[in-house]
N, C-alpha and C positions, 0 to 999 in steps of 0.2 A: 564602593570603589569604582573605579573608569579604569577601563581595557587600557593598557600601555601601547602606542604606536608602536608596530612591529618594525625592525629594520629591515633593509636589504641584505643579502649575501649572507653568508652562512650563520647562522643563529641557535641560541637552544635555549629552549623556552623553559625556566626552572619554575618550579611548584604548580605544576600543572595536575590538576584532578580530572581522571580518566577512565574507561570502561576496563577492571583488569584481562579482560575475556579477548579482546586487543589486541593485549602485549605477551601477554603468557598463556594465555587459559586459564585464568585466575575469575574469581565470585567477588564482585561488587567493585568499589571505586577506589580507587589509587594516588598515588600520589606521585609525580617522578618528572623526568624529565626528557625533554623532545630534542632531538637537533634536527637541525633541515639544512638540507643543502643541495643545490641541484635540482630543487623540486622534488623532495624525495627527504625520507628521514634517513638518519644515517648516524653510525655511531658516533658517540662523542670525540670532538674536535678541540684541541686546548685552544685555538684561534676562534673559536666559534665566539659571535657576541651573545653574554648572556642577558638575557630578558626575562626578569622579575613576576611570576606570572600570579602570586597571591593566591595560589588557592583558588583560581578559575575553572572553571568545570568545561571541559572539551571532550567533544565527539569524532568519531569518523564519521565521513558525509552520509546521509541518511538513505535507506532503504525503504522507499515509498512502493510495496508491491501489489496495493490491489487501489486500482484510478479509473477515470473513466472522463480520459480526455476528451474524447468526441462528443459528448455533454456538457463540461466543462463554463458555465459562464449563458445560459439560456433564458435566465433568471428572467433580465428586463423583459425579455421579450414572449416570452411561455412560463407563467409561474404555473406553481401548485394551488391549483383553488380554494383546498381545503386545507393541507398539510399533510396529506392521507397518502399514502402504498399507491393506493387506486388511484387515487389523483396524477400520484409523482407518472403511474406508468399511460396512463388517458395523454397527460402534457407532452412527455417527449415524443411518443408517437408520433403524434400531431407536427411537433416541432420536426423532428427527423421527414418526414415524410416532405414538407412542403419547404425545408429549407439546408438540410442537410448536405451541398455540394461539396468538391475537391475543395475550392476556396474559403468555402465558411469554418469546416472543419479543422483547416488547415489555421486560420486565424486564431482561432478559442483553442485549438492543442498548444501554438506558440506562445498564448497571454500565459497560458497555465505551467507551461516549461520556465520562462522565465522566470514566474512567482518560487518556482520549486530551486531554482538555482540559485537564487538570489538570499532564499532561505538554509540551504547548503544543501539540498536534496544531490545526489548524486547516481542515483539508478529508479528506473521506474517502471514497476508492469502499468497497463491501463489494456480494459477489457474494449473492445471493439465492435458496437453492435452491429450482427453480421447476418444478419435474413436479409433474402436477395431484395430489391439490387442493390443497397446500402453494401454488402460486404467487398462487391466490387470495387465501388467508391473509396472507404476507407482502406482498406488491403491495399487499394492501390498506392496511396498517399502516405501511408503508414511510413513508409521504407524511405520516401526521400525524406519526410521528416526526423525519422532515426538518424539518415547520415549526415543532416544539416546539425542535427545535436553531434555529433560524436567527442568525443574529446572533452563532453562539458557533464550532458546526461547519459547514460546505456542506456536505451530503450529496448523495451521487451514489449509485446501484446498477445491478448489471448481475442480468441472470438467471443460472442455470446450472444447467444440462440437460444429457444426455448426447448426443452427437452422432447417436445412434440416433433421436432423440426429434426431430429436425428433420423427419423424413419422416412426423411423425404431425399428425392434422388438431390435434390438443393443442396442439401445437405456434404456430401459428398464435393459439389463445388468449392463450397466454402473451407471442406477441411483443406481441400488442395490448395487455397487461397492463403490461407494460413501457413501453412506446409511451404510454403514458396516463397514466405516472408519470413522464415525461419517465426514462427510464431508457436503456442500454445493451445490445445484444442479446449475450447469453453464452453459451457452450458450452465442453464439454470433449472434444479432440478424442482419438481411440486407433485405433491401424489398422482397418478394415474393407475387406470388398470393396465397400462401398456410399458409403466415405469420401468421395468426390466429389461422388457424387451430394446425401449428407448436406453437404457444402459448398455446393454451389450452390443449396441448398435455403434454410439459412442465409441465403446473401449476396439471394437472392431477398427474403426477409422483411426483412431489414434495410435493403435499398436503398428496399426501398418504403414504410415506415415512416420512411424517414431515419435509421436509426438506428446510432450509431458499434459497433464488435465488438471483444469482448475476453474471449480463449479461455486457456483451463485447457491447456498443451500437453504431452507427453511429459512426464510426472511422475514419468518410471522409468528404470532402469539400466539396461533391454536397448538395446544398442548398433544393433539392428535397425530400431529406431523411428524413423521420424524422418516425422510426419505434419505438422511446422510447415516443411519444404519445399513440404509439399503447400498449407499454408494459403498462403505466398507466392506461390508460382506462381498460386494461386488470384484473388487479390486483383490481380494484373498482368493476369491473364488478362482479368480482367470489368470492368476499372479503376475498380475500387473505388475511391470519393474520400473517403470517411470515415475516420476515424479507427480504426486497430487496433490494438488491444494484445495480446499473447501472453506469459503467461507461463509460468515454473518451467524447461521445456525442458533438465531434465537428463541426458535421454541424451545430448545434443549432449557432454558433458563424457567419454563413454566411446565413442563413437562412432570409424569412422576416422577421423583425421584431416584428410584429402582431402577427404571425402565432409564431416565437419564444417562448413570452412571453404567450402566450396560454398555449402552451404547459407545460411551466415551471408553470402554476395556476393548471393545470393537475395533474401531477408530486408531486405537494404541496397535493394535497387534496387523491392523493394514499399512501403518505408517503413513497414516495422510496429515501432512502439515496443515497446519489452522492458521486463518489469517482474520483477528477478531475488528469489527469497524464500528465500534464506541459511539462516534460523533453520528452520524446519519441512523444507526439506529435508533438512537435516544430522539433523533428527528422525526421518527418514522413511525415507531411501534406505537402501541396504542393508544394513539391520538384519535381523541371523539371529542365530539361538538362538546364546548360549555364544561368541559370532564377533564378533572384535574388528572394525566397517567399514575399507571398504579404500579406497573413492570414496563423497564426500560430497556428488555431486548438483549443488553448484553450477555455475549454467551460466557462460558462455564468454564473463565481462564484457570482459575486455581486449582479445577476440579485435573483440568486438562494437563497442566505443569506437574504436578503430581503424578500422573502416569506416562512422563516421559513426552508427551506429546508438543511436539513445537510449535510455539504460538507467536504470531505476530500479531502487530497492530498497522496500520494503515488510515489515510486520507479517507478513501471510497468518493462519493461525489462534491462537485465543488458549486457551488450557484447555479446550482440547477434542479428540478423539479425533486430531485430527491431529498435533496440538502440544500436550504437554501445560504449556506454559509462557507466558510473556508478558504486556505487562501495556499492550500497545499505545503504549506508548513509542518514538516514532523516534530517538531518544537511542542507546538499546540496542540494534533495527536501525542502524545507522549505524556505535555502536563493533563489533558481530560481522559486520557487513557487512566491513566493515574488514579486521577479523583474518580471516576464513576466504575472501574473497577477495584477499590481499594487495595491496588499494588502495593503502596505505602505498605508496614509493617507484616513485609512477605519476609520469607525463608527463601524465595526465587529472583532470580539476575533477570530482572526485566529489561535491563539495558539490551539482550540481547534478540528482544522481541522488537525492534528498531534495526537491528544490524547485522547478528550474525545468524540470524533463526532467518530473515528474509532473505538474505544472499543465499543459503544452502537452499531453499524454497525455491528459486526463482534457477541458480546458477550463475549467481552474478560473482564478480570476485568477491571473496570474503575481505571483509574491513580490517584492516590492521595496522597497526602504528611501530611494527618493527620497520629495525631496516632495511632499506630498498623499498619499502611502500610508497605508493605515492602522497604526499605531502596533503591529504585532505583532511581539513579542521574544521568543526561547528565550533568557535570558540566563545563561552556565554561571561555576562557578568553577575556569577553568581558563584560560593564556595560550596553551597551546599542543595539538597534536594528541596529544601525550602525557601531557600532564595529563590533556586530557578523556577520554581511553580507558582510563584510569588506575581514574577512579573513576565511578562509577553518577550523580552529579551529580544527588545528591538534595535539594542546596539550590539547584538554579537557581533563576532571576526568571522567571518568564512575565507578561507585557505581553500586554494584548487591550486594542487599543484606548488603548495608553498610561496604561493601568493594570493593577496588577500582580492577577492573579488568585488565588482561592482555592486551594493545592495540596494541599488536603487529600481522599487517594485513598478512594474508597468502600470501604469496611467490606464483605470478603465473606458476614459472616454475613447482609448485606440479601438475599444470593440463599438461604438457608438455608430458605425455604420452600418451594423449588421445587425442593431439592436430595434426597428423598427417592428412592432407589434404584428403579430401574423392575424 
């Protein structure tokens, strides 16, 4: 079938398939119908035109919460030499260090906003790498970039430091940096003998800042790892009442089993939301020379849905040394979320790991297609879970505001000036 031209002026879009978690608090997908009016849904109207919608499958705009614009598109110019962890983090160094300006940053976050808009993305965290003097840099830029989005994307960022880097007085600048761009305090966590100390250092700055935490976790295949026990117990320990997120956590996926599932009752009783990143790990983990991979990194969604724990999915990086793919589409997170963690023939509403698991994560407005909402639609041409995973759904409707938006995706040659080899 092909999407119907939507009209102008007040409308209600009949047989439309939809998240029922939405509209009611309702498990799984719906069927029913929209009116808009005003930019805004609204009860039904007997003058409203109706439009025949076939069993189309529509969304509220996407909740993209764990990104990493400041990297964003680095590809041409700093690959990954190998496809390796070690590589991704040698390259952007490299790259940050000798070309990361107010200007360049400022370029590759706007290719990457537009990609996401145009795709219907409508809120986004991105972490912000923040060891000095880069945090000045970006922190600074941060803010005018949020309010030149306003109105299109919510922007939200966290820092991200190396957990070594809590115990230095720098440290403390940065959270203040953060803190004054209404931001998130971030870290990435890796065994140390000082890991503790480096946590409570953390939870210190951010308790007194007010400020919610959302950590870069176990990003690796040694089955020995497992430092996001240690962030849980941490977080119960000092009753931390903010909000924490932790993602990737794919040792948990090769770990014992025992000791796994422990961990993940941990984890449940701190209340730390989980945000799982599919595509970049399966890019990342255990990639060796000539070696076909054996474990693909993803963590232990089903395990986690099970104990209450709220899981999201996300982009993570986009063209750049991490991931060399992406185009910031939650479309495509969603369908390979799907396939590589067998969401298909769940008992769990994964619709709400795109939507309303990431707004309460983040505090962004929760997604909803009641009335008075604002009019925002992923509208696809698809009736069912198999159609839409089927195809890339490159003719959907995007609705901002109950009208349909511009989808036409930025031209990468616009980065072709910045793209000269370092």
């Amino acid at each position: 079938m092909a999407l119907p031209t939507l009209p102008e002026g007040l409308i209600r879009l009949d047989n439309l398939t939809v998240p029922a978690h939405c509209l009611d608090g309702g498990v799984g997908m719906v069927t029913t119908s929209l009116t808009i009016a005003g930019g805004e849904f609204a009860d039904d109207a007997s003058d409203a035109t109706p439009v025949d919608m076939r069993g189309a499958m529509a969304f509220p705009g996407f909740i993209d919460m764990h990104t990493h614009l400041d990297k964003g598109h680095i590809w041409p110019r700093r690959s990954n030499p190998d496809g390796s962890f070690e590589g991704a983090l040698v390259a952007v160094r490299g790259d940050s260090t000798a070309r990361w300006s107010a200007e360049d940053v400022r370029a590759r976050m706007n290719f990457s906003l537009k990609s996401a808009y145009a795709h219907g993305t409508r809120a986004i965290r991105t972490h912000l790498d923040s060891h000095a003097p880069q945090d000045a840099i970006s922190w600074g830029l941060f803010p005018e970039v949020r309010a030149e989005w306003e109105g299109r994307i919510d922007l939200q960022a966290a820092c991200l430091v190396a957990c070594d880097y809590a115990l230095t007085d720098a440290f403390q600048t940065t959270a203040d940096l953060t803190a004054g761009a209404g931001g998130v305090l971030g870290m990435v966590t890796y065994p140390s003998a000082d890991l503790q100390a480096q946590l409570d250092a953390f939870f210190v700055a951010a308790e007194a800042r007010g400020l919610d935490a959302d950590f870069h976790v176990d990003e690796t295949m040694d089955p020995t790892v497992n430092t996001l026990r240690d962030i849980a117990q941490t977080v119960i320990d000092r009753g931390f009442e903010r909000r924490v997120t932790v993602g990737h956590l794919c040792s948990l996926s090769v770990m014992d089993e025992t000791e796994a599932l422990h961990t993940l009752d941990v984890v449940a009783r701190a209340g730390l939301r989980v945000v799982s990143l599919p595509m970049c790990n399966m890019y990342l983990q255990d990639r060796h020379a000539a070696r076909t991979p054996r474990n693909r990194g993803i963590t232990l969604v089903h395990e986690m849905a099970a104990r209450g724990i709220p899981v999201c999915f996300a982009s993570d990086n986009t063209r750049d040394p991490f991931y060399a793919y992406g185009d910031m589409d939650m479309l495509e997170v969603m369908r390979e979320a799907t396939r590589i963690g067998h969401l298909d023939h769940s008992v769990f509403d994964w619709t709400r790991a795109y939507l309303g698991h990431p707004a309460a994560a983040c505090g962004f407005e929760a997604p909803s297609l009641a009335p008075c909402a604002p009019a925002d639609l992923v509208i696809c041409n698809a009736r069912s879970w198999t159609e839409l995973f089927a195809r890339p759904q490159s003719d959907r409707i995007v609705l901002r505001n109950g009208r349909p938006v511009d989808r036409t995706l930025p031209d990468y040659a616009e980065l072709d000036h910045l793209m000269e080899p370092s």
